[in-house]
C-alpha positions as CSV (number, residue, x, y, z in Angstrom):
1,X,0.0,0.0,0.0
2,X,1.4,3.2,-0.8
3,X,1.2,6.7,1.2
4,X,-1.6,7.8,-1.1
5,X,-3.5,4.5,-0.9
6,X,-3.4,4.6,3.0
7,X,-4.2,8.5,3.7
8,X,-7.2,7.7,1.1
9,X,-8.2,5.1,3.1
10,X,-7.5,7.2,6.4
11,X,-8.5,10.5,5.7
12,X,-12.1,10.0,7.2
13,X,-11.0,9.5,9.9
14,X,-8.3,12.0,12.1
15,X,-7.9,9.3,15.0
16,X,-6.4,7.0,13.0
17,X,-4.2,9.1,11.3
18,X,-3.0,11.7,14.5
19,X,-2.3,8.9,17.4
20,X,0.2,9.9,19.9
21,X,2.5,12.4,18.4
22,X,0.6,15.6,20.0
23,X,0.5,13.3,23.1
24,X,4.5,12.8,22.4
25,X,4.8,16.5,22.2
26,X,3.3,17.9,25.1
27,X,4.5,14.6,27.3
28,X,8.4,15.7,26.4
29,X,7.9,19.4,26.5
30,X,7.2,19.2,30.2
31,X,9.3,16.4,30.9
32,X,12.7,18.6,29.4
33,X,11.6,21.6,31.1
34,X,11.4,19.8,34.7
35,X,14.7,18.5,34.6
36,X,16.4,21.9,34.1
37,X,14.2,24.0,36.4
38,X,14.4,21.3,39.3
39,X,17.7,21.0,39.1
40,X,18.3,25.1,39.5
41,X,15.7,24.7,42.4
42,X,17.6,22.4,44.1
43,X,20.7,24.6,44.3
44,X,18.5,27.4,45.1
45,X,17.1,25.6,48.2
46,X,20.0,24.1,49.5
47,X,21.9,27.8,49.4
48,X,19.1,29.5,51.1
49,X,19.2,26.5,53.9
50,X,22.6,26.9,54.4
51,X,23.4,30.3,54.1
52,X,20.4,32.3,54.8
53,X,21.7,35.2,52.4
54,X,19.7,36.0,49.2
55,X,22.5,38.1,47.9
56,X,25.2,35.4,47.8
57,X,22.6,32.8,46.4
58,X,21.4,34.9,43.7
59,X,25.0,35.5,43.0
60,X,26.3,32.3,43.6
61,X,29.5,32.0,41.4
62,X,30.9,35.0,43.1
63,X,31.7,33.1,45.7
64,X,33.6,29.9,45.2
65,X,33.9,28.4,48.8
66,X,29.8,28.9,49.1
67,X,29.5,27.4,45.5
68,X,31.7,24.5,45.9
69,X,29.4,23.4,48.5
70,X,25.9,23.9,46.8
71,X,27.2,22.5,44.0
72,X,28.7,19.4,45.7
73,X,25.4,19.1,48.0
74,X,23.3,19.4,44.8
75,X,24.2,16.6,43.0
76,X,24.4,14.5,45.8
77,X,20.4,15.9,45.3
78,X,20.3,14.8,42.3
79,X,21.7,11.9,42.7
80,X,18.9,10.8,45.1
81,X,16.5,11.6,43.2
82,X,17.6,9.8,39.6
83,X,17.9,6.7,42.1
84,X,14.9,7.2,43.6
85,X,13.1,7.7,40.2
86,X,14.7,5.2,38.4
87,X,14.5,2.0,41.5
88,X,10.6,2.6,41.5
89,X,10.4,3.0,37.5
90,X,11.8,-0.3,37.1
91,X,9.6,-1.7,39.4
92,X,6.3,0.1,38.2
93,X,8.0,-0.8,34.3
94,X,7.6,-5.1,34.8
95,X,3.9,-4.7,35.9
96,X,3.0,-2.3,33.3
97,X,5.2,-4.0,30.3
98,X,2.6,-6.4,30.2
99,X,-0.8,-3.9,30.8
100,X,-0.9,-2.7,27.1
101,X,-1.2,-6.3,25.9
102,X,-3.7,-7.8,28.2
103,X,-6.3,-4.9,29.5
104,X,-5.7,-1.5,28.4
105,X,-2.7,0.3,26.2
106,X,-4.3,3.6,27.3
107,X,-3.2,2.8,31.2
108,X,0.1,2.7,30.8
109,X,0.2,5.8,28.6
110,X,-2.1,7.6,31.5
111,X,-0.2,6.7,34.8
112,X,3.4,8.1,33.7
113,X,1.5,11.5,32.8
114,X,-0.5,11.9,36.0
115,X,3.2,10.9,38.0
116,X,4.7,13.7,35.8
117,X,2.0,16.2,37.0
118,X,2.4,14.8,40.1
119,X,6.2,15.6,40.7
120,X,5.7,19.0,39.0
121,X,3.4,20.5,41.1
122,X,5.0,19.3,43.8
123,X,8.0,21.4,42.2
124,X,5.6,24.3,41.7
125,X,4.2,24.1,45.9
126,X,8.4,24.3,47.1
127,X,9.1,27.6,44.2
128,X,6.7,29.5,46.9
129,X,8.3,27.7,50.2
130,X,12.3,28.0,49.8
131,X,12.3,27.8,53.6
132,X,11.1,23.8,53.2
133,X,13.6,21.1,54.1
134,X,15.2,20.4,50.6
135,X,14.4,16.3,50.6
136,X,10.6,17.6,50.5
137,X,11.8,18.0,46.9
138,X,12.5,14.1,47.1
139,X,8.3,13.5,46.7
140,X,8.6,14.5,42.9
141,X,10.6,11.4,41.7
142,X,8.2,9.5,44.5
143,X,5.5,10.2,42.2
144,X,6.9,9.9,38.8
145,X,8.6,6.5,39.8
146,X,6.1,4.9,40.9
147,X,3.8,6.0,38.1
148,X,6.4,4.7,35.2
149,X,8.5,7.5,34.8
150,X,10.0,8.1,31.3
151,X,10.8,4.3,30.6
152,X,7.3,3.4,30.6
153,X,5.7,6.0,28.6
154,X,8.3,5.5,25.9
155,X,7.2,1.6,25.9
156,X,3.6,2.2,26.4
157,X,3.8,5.0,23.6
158,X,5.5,2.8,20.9
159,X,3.7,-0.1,21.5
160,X,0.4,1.8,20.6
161,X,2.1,2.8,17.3
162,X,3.1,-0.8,16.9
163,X,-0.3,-2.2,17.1
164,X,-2.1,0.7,15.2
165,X,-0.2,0.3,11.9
166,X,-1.3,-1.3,9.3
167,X,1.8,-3.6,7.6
168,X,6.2,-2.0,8.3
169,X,6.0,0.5,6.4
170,X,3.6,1.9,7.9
171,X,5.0,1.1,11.1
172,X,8.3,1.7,10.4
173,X,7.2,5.9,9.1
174,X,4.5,6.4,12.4
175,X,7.9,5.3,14.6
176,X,10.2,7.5,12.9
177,X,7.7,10.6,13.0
178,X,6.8,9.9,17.2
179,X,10.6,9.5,17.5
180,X,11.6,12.9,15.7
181,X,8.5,15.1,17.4
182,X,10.2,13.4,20.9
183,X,13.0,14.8,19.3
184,X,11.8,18.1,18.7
185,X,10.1,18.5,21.6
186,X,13.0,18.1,24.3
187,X,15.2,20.7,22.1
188,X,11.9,23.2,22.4
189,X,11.9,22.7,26.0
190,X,15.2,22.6,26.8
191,X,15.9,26.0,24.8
192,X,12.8,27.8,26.8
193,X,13.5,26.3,30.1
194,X,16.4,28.4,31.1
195,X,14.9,32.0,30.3
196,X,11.7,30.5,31.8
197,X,13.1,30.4,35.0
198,X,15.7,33.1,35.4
199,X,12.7,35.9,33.6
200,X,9.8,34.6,35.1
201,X,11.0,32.4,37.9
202,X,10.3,29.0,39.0
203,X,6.4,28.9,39.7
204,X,5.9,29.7,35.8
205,X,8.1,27.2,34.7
206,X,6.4,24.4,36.6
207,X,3.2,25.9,36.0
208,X,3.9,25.8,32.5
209,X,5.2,21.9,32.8
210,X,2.0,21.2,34.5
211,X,0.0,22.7,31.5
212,X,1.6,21.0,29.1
213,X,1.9,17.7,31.3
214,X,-2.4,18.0,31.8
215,X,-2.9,19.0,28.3
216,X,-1.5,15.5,27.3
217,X,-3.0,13.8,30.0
218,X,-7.1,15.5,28.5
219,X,-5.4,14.3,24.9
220,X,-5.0,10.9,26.0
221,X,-8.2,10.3,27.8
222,X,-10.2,12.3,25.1
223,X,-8.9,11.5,21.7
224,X,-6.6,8.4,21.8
225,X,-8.7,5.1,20.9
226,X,-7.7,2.1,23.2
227,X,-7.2,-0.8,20.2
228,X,-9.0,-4.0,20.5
229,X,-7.4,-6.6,22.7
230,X,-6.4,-10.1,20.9
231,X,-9.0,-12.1,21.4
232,X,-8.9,-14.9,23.9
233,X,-11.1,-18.8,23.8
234,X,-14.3,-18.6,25.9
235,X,-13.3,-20.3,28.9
236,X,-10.5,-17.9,29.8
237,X,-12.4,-14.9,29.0
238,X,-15.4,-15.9,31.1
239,X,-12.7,-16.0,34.0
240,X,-11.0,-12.7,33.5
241,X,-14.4,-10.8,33.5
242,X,-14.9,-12.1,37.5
243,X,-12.0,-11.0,38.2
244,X,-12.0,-7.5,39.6
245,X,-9.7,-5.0,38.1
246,X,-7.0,-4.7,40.9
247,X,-6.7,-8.4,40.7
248,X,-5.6,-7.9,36.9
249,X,-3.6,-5.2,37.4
250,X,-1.3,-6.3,40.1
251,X,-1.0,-10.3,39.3
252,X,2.7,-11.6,39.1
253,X,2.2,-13.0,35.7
254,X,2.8,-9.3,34.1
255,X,6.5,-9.4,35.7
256,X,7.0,-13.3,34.6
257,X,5.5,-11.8,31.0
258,X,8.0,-9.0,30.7
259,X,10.9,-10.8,31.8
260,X,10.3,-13.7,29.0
261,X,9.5,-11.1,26.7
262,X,13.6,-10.4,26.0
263,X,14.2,-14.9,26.4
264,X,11.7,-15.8,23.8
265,X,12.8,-17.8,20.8
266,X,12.5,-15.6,17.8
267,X,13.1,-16.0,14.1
268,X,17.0,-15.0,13.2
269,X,18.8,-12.2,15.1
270,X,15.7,-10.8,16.4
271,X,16.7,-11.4,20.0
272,X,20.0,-10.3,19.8
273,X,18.7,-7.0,17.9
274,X,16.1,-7.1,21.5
275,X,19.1,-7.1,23.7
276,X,21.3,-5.5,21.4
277,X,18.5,-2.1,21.9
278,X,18.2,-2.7,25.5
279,X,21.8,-2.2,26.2
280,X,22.1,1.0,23.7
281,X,19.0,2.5,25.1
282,X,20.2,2.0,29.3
283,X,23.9,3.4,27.8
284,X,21.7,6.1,26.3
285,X,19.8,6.9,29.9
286,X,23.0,6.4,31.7
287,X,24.6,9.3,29.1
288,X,21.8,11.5,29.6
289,X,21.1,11.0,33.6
290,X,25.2,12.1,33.8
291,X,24.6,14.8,32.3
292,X,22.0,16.1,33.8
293,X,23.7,15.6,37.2
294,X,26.5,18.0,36.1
């Protein structure tokens, strides 16, 4: 089928043919513009606890013994947090590997949004409270952990495209365009994030990341179709309806389901390609977490 073919066949119909790349936008816009922001409120916090001076902490670089020890104190911080984040995401990530497949691909699309909203205004409450302990700040990661974090929307959000296209090629263009707006998004909010905060200070810039973060979250609930589930025989589907939702959600099989997932036999190099992107994308994460904790 050729591009023509397909938006001929498409064109009636705008959910089928916009999916998740607004969704991708908005998610990383507020995503990129946290990381920055929090990171600035961090050494903003821990100056004003130590030092109790707004002049050297709006100043900070003027004054290398006071900013040798923000700056050491602050990524120790940060440091927490990534951990803190990251321990719960990988927890959250082997439950909700297997959610899209079994009972709902919006789910785990919805609960990595609300964590980011979450963490943000959590962000957005300390910008008015500088005088709060600074591990108060340590509730944001809480929340975006535990609700998937990064890790999982990328999975959740990929996997939609996967099952929504019709044939590779398909496939193969709806990947490439989520993957470039990700793209494009983190560069937009990485640029605005820094003369967010020092011209308008840190409630806007969190307030802003909420926005964008909620807008996503209304896009997702609103717009983006849930696709059909495979189908299952009679007798196994009469037992998953009497099984209450929490039950179905939280059942050990979604771990055991995501850990075979990367042991399964598959047809030529497919499973060292698996690995092969596992290990590029935690080098990746590993890159980017670094940097950030510069």
């Amino acid at each position: 089928m050729t591009l023509r073919d397909w938006w001929r066949e498409h064109k009636h119909d705008l959910r089928t043919v916009i999916t998740v790349e607004p969704l991708t936008f908005l998610f990383t816009i507020s995503l990129f513009l946290t990381f920055p922001a929090s990171q600035a409120l961090y050494i903003q916090k821990i100056c004003l606890a130590k030092y109790k001076d707004d002049v050297v902490c709006s100043n900070l670089s003027a004054y290398h013994v006071q900013q040798d020890y923000v700056q050491t104190e602050t990524s120790k911080f940060f440091l927490y947090s990534i951990s803190v984040d990251t321990l719960l995401a990988m927890g959250s990530a082997l439950f909700m590997g297997s959610w899209g497949d079994k009972i709902n691909r919006k789910i785990p699309m919805i609960l990595p949004i609300t964590g980011q909203i979450l963490a943000n205004v959590n962000y957005f409450i300390n910008s008015f409270n500088p005088d709060w302990p600074v591990p108060v700040l340590l509730i944001s990661p809480v929340f975006a952990g535990t609700m998937g974090g990064f890790a999982t929307y990328l999975l959740s959000v990929f996997s939609y495209v996967s099952v929504v296209s019709q044939g590779a090629k398909e496939r193969i263009i709806r990947l490439s365009i989520t993957e470039g707006i990700l793209q494009l998004g983190a560069a937009v909010a990485l640029v605005i994030s820094g003369p967010l905060v020092e011209r308008l200070g840190f409630s806007v810039t969190f307030g802003v990341s909420v926005a964008s973060a909620t807008l996503s979250l209304l896009y997702t609930v609103f717009w983006i179709r849930d696709p059909a589930l495979k189908t299952k025989n009679t007798d196994d589907e009469g037992e998953e309806k009497k099984r209450s939702l929490c039950s179905k959600l939280f059942e050990c099989s979604h771990i055991i389901e995501s850990v075979k997932c990367y042991f399964k036999v598959r047809k030529g190099y497919r499973r060292f390609v698996l690995w092969s992107c596992l290990v590029i994308f935690m080098v990746i994460m590993v890159t980017v977490g670094g940097k950030e904790g510069i």
